[in-house]
Backbone and ligand atoms as CSV (ligand in chain L), in Angstrom:
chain,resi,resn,atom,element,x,y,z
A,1,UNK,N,N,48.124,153.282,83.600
A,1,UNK,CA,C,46.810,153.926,83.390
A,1,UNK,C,C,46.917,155.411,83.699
A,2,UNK,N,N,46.692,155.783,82.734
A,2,UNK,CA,C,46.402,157.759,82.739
A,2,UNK,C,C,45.921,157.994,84.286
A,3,UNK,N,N,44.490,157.555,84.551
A,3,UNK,CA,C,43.940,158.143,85.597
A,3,UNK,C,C,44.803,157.896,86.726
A,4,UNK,N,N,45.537,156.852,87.094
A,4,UNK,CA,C,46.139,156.390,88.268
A,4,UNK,C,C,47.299,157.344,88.604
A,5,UNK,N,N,48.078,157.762,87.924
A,5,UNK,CA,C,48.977,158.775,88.067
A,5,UNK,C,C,48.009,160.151,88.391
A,6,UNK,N,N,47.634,160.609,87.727
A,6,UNK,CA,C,46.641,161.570,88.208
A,6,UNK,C,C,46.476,161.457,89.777
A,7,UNK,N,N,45.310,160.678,89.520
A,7,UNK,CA,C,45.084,160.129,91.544
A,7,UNK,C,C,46.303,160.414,92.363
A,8,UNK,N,N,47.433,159.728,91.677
A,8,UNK,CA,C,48.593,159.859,92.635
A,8,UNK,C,C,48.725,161.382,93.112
A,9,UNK,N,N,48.955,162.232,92.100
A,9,UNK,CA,C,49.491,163.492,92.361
A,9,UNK,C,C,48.417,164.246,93.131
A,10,UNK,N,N,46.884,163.841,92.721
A,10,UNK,CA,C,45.601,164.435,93.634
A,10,UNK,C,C,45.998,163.849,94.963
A,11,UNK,N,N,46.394,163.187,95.475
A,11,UNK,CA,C,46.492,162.215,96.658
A,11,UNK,C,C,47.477,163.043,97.338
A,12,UNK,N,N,48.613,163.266,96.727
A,12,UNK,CA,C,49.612,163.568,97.418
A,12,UNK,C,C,49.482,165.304,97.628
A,13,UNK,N,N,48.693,165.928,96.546
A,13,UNK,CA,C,47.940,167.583,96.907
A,13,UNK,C,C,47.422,167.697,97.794
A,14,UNK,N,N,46.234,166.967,97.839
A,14,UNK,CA,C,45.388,166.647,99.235
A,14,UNK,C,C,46.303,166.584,100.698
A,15,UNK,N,N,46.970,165.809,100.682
A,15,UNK,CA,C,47.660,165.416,101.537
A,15,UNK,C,C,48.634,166.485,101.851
A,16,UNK,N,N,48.963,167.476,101.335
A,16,UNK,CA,C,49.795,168.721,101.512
A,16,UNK,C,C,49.149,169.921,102.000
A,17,UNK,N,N,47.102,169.982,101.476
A,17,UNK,CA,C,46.525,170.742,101.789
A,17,UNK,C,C,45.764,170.417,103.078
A,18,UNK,N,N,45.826,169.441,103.330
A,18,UNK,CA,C,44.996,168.852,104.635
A,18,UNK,C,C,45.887,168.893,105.636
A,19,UNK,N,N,47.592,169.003,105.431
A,19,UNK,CA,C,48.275,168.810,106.554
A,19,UNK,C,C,48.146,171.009,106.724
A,20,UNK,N,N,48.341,171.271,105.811
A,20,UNK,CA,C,48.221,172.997,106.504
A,20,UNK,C,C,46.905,173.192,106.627
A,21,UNK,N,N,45.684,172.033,106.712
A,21,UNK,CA,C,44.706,172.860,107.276
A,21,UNK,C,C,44.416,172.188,109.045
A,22,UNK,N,N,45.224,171.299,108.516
A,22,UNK,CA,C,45.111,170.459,110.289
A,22,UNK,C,C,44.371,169.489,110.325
A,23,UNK,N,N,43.709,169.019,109.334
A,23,UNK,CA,C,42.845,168.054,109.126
A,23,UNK,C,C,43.410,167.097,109.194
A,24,UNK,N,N,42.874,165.561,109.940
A,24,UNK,CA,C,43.259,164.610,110.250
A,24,UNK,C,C,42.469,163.378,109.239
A,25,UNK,N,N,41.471,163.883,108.984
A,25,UNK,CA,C,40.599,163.187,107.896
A,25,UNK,C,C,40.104,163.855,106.751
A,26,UNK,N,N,40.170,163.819,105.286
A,26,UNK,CA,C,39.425,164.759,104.753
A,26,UNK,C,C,37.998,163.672,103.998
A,27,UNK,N,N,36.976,164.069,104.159
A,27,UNK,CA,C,35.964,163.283,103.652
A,27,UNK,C,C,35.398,163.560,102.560
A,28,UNK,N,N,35.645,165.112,101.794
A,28,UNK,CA,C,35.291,165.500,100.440
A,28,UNK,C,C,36.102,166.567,99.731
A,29,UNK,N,N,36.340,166.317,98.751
A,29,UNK,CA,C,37.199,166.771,97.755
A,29,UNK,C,C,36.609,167.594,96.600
A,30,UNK,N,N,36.604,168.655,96.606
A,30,UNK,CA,C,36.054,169.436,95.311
A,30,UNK,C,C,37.371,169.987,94.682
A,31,UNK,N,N,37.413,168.988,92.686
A,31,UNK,CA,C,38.532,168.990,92.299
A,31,UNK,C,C,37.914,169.649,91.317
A,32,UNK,N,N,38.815,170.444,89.995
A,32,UNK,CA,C,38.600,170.854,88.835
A,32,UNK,C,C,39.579,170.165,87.970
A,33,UNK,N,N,39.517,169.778,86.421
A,33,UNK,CA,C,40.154,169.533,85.889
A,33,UNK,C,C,39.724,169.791,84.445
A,34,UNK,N,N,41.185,170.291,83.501
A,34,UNK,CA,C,40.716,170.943,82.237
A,34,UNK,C,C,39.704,170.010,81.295
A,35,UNK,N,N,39.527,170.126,80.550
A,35,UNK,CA,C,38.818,169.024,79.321
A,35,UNK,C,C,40.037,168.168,78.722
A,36,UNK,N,N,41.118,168.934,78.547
A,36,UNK,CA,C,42.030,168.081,77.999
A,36,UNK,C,C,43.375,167.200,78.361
A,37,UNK,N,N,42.933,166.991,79.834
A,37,UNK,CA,C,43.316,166.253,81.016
A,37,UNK,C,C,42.569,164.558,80.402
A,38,UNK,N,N,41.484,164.610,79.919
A,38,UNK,CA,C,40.416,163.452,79.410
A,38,UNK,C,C,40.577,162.243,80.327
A,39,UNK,N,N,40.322,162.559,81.734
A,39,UNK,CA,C,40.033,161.843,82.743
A,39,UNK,C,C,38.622,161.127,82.500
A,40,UNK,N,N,38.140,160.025,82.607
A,40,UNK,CA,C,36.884,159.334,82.501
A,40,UNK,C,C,36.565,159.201,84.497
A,41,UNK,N,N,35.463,160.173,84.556
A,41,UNK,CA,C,35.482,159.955,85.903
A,41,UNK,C,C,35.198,158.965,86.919
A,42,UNK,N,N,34.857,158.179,85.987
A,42,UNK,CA,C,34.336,156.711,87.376
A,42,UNK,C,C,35.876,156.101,87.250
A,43,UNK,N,N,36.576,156.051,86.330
A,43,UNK,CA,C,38.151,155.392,86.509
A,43,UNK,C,C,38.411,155.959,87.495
A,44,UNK,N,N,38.390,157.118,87.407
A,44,UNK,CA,C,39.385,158.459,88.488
A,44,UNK,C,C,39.012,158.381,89.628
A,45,UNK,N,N,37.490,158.304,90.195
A,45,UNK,CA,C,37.002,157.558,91.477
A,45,UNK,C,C,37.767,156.315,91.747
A,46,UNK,N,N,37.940,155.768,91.009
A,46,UNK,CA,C,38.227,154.129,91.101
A,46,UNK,C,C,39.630,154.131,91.598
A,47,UNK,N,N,40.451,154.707,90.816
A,47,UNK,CA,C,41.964,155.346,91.222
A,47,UNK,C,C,42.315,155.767,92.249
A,48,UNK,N,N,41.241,156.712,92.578
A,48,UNK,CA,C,41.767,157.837,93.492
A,48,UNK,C,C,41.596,156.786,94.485
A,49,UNK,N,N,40.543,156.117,94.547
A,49,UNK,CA,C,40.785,155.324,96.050
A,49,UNK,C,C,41.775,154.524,96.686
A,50,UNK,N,N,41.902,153.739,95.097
A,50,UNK,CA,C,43.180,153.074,94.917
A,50,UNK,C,C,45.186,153.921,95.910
A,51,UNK,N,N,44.930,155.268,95.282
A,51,UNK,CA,C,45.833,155.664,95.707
A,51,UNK,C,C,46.060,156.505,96.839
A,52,UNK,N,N,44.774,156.984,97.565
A,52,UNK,CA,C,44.499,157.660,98.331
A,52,UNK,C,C,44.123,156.469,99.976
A,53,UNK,N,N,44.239,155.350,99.331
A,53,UNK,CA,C,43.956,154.202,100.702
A,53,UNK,C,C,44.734,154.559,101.582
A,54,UNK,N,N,46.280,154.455,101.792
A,54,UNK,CA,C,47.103,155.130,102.593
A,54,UNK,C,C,47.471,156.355,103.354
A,55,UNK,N,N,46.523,157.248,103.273
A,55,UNK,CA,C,46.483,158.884,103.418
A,55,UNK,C,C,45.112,158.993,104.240
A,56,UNK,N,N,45.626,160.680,104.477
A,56,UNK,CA,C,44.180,161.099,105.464
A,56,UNK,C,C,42.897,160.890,104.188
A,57,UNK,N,N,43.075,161.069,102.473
A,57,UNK,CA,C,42.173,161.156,101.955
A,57,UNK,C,C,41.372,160.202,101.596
A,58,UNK,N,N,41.638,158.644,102.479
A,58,UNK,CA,C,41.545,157.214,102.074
A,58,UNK,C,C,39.300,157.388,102.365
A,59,UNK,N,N,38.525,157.130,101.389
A,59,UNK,CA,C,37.724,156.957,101.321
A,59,UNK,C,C,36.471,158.248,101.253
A,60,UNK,N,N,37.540,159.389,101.102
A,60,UNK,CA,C,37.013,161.039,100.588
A,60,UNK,C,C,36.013,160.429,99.335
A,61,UNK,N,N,35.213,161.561,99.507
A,61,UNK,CA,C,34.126,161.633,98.309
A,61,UNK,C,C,34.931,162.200,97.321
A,62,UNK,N,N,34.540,161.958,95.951
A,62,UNK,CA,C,35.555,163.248,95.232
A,62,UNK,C,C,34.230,163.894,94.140
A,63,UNK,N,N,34.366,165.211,94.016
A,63,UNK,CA,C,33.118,165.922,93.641
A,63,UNK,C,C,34.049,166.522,92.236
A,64,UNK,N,N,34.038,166.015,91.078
A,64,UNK,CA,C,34.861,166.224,89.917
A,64,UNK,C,C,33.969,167.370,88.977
A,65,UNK,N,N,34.751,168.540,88.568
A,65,UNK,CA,C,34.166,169.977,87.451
A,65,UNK,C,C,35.057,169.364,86.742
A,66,UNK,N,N,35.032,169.497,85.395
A,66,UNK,CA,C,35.009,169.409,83.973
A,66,UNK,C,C,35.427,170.718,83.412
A,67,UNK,N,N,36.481,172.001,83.502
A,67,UNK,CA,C,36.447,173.136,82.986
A,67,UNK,C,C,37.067,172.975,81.581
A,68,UNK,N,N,35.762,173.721,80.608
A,68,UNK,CA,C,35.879,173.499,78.898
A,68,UNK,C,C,37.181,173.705,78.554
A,69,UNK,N,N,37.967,173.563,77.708
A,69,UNK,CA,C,38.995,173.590,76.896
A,69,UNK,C,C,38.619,175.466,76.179
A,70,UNK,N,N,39.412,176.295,76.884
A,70,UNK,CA,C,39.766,177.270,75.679
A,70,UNK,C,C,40.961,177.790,74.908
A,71,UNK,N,N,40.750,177.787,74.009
A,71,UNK,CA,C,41.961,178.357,72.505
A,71,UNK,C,C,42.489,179.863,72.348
A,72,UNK,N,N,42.978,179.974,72.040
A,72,UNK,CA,C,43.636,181.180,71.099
A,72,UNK,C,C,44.114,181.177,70.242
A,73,UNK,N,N,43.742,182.069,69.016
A,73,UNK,CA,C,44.967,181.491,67.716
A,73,UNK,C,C,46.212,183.118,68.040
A,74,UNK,N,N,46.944,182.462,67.651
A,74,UNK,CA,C,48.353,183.013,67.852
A,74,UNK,C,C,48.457,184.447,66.851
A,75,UNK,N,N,47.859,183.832,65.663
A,75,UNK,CA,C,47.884,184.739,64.081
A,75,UNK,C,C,46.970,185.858,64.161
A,76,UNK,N,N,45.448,185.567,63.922
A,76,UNK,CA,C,44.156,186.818,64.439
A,76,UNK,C,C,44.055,186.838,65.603
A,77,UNK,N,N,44.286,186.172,67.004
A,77,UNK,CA,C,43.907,186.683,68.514
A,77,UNK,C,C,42.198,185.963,69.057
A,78,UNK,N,N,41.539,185.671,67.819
A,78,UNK,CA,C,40.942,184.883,67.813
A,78,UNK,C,C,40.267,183.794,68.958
A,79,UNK,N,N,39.807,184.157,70.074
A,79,UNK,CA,C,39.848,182.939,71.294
A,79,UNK,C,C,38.663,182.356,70.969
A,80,UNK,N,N,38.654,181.198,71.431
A,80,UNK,CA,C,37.299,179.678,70.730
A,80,UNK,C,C,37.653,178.315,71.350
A,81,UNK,N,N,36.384,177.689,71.778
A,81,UNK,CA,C,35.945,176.734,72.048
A,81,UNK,C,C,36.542,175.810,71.319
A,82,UNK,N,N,37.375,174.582,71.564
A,82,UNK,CA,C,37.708,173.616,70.284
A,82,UNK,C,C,36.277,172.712,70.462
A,83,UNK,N,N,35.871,171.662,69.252
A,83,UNK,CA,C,34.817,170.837,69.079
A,83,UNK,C,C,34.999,169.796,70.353
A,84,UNK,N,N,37.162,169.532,69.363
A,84,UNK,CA,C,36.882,168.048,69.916
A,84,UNK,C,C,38.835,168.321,70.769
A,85,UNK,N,N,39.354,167.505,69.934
A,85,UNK,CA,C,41.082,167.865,70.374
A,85,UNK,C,C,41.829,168.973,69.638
A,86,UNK,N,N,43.149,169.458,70.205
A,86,UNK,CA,C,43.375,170.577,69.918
A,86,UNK,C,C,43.149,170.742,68.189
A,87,UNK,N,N,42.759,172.084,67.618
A,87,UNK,CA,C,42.126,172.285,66.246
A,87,UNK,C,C,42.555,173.303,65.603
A,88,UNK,N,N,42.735,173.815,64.464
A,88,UNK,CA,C,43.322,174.883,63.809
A,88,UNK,C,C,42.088,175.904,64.061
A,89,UNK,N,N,42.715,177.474,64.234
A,89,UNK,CA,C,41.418,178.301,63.783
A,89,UNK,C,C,40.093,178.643,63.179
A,90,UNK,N,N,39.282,178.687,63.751
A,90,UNK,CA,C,38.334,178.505,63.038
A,90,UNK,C,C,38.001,179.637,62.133
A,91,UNK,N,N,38.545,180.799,62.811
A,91,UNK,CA,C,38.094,182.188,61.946
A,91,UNK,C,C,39.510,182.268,60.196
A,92,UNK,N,N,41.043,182.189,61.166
A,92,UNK,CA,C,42.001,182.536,60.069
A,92,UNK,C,C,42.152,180.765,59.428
A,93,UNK,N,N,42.491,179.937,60.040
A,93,UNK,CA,C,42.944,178.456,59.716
A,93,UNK,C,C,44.463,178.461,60.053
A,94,UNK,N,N,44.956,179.406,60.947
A,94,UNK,CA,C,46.213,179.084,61.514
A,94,UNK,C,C,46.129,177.781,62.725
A,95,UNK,N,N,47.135,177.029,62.518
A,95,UNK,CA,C,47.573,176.210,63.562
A,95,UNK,C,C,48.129,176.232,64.452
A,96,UNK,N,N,48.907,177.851,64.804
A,96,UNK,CA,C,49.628,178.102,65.473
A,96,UNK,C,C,48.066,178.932,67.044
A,97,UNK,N,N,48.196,178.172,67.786
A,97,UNK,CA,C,47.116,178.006,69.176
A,97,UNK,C,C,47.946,178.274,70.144
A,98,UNK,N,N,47.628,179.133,71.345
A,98,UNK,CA,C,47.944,178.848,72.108
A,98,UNK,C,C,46.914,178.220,73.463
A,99,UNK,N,N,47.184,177.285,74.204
A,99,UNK,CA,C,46.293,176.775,74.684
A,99,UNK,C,C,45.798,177.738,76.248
A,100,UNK,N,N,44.488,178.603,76.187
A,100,UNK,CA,C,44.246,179.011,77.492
A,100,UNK,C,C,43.589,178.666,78.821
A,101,UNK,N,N,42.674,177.744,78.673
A,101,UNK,CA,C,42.217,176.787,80.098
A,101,UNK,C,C,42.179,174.909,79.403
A,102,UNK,N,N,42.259,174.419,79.715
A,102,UNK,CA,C,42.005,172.960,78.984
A,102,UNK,C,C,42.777,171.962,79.781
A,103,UNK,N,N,44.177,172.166,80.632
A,103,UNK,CA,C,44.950,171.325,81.291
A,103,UNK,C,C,45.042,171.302,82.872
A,104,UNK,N,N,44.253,172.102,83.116
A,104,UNK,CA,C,44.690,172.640,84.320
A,104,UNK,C,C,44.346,171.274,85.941
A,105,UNK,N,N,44.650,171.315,86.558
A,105,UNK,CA,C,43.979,170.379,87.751
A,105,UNK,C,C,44.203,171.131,89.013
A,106,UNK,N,N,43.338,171.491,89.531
A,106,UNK,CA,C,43.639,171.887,90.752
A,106,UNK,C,C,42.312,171.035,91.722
A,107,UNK,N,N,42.932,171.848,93.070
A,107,UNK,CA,C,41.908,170.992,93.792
A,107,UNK,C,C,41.171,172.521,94.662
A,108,UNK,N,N,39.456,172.768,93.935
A,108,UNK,CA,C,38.761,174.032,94.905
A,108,UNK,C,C,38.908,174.139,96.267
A,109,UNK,N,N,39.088,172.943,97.133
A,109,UNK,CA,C,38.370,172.914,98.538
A,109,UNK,C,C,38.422,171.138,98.918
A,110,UNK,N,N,39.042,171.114,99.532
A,110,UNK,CA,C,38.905,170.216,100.792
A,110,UNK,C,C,37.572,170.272,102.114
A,111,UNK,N,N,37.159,168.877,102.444
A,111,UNK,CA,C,36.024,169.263,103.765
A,111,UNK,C,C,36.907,167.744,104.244
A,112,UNK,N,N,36.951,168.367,105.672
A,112,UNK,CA,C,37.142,166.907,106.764
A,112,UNK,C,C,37.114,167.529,108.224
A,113,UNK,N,N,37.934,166.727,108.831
A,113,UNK,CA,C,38.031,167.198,110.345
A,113,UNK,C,C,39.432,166.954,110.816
L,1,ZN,ZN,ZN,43.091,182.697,63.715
């Protein structure tokens, strides 16, 4: 399952950022992730707990952003919103994109004690 690997690697971030903050528990998680990550977030809750049971992050809230998918076309410079999955230009009709926010995962902020 897509989301479960995810979780894993959120689990094991957490767990890298909570040990340099000294935190012994973390109880909320403010994560970002691109659009084209296409995490379904109640799985990813469901996951994360799954994989986070063993860790300080075992039963953290997780507070999930959604950051839009943006484009570039390679040919006119062109930057744009895709509809749906990656898409040819909308202004020239080149296919050649480069992708500028859409994959990204990080994690904003940790809260615990
Ligand atoms: Zn273009």
């Amino acid at each position: 399952m897509h989301e479960l690997r995810i979780a894993e690697d959120l689990a094991a971030m957490v767990e890298g950022y909570a040990a340099e903050a000294g935190l012994t528990k973390v109880e909320k998680i403010n994560v970002s992730f691109g659009q084209f990550i296409q995490i379904v977030p109640d799985l990813f809750v469901a996951a994360f707990s799954e994989a986070a049971r063993d860790t300080v992050a075992a039963g953290a809230e997780l507070d999930i952003e959604i950051i839009p998918a943006e484009l570039r076309c390679l040919h006119c410079g062109s930057g744009y919103r895709p509809a749906g999955d990656l898409c040819a230009c909308g202004i020239c009709g080149s296919k050649e994109i480069a992708l500028i926010h859409g994959k990204e995962l990080f994690v904003k902020s940790i809260e615990g004690e």
